[in-house]
N, C-alpha and C positions, 0 to 999 in steps of 0.2 A: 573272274569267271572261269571256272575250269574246264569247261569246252567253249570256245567258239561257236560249232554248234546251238542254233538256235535248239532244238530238238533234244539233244543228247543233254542241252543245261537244264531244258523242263525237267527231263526225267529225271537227271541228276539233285537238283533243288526240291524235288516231290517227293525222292527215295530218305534223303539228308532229315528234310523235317519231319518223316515219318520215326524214324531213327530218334531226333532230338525229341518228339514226344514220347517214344515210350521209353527212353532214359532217364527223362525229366517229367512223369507222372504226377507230384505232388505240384509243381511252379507249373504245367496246366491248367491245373486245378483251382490254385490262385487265382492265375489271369482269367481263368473266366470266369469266375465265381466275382471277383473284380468286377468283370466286362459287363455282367448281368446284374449287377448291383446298380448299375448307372441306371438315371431317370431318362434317358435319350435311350436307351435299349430297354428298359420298362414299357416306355410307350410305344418305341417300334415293334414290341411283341404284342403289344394290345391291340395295333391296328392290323399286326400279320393274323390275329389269329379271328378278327374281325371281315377284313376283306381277302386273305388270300384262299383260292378256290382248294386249294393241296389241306389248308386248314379244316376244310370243309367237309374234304373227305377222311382226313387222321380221325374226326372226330366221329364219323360216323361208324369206322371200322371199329373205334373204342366202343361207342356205344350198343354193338351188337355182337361185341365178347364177352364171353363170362365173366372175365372183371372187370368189364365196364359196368356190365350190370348189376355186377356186387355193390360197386363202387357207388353207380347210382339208390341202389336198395340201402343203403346204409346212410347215403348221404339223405336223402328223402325222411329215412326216420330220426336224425338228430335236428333235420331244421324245418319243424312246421310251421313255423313263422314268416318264412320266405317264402315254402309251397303257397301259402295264404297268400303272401302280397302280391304272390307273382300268380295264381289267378285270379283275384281282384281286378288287376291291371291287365291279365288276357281277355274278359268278361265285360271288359268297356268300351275293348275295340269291336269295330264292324265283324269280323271274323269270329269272335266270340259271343258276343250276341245273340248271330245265326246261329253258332252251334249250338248255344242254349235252348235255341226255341226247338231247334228239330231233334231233338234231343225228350223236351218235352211233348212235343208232338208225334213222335215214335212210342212214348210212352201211352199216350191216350189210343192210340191205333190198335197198338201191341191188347190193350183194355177191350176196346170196341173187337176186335174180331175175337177174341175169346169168350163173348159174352159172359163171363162170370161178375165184371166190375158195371157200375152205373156211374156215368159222369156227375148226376146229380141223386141225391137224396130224393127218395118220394115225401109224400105232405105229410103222411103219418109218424116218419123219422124225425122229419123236422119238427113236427110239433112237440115230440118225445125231448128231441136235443135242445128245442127252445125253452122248457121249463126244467130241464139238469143245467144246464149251463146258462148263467146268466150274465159271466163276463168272460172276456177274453181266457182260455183255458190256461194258454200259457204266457201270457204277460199280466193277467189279473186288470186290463185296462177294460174300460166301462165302453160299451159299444155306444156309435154315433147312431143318430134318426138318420142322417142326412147321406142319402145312396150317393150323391156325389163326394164324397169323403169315403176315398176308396180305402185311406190306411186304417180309421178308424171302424167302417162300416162291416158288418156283423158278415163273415162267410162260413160255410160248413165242410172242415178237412177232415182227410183221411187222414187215423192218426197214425197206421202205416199205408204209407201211399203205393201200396204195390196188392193190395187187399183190397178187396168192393167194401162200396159203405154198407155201415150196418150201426145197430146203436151200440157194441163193441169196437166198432171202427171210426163211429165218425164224432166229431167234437165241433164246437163252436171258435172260433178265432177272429182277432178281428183279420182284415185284410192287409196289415203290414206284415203279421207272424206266419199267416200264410204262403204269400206271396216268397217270405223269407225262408222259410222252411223247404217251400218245393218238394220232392220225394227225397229228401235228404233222412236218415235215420233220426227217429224222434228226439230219443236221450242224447245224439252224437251231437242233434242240432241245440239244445238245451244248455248242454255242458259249452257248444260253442259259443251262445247268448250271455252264459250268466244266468241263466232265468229259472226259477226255482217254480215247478207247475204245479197245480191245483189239485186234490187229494184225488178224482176223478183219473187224471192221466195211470197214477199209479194203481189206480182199482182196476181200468181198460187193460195194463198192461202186466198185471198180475203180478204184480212188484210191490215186498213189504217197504213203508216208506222205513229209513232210518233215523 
């Protein structure tokens, strides 16, 4: 120990390793590259960056810098498939749920005080849409009699749902593709389904079919 000094060895042994690191830059490099390759420091960085509160906040200061948000913009566009599971999975907890409804309940508001939109179709529209459409517009599936058969049972959407109905706007569906579509974009929700729609959609929306 080259001082006695409890004091003077701290500083002594703080100064020395400072020193041995920046002489010996690449055999750091190693060791820790080593040290972080372990399954024991794998999972104590998964649980630091899980529960420690300093983690909490690194992340948020990333998140609200320009490269974090590059970071995020970029990373968001190469994995839709995640973006999917992972709201799936936020959309079945209690928290997601509500946010769904008032969500869609902001939208019917947002409708009602502008008075330009109608919640429902008058009898005249309908009668127009019940003899164009005679099956489900965008799944081709055969409507039910039976009003308690909600998936099957015949309902009248907006084919953009940010438009008042009209018989440009509104179509026949049953009430799964409804219910599934929400005010999501028509062809965005389509191309998400699989589902190849009825010559009608593409006449509404002024699209040559290919």
């Amino acid at each position: 120990m080259p001082y006695k000094d409890k004091e003077k060895n701290k500083i002594y042994q703080k100064e020395y390793q400072r020193k041995w690191r920046d002489e010996h830059r690449e055999r750091v490099r190693e060791i820790h590259k080593k040290s972080e390759g372990r399954e024991e420091r794998k999972e104590y960085r998964r649980n630091w960056w899980k529960t420690s509160p300093n983690a909490k906040e690194i992340r948020k200061r990333h998140n609200q810098s320009e490269k974090g948000k590059e970071w995020h913009k970029n990373w968001n566009k190469n994995n839709p498939d995640k973006i999917k599971k992972k709201e799936q999975k936020y959309y079945q907890t209690p928290k997601g749920i509500l946010h769904r409804i008032i969500k869609v309940q902001n939208r019917r508001n947002k409708f009602m005080q502008s008075g330009k939109c109608n919640l429902k179709p008058n009898q005249e529209l309908i009668e127009l849409i019940d003899k164009r459409d005679v099956v489900c517009v965008y799944c081709r599936k055969q409507f039910s009699e039976d009003k308690n058969n909600k998936q099957d049972y015949r309902t009248y959407d907006h084919l953009d749902a940010f438009k008042p109905h009209s018989k440009e706007n509104t179509v026949k569906c049953c009430g799964y593709c409804n219910s599934s579509k929400g005010d999501k974009n028509v062809w965005l929700w389509l191309k998400e389904k699989d589902l190849i729609p009825m010559e009608i959609i593409y006449i509404l929306s002024n699209i040559k079919r290919e």
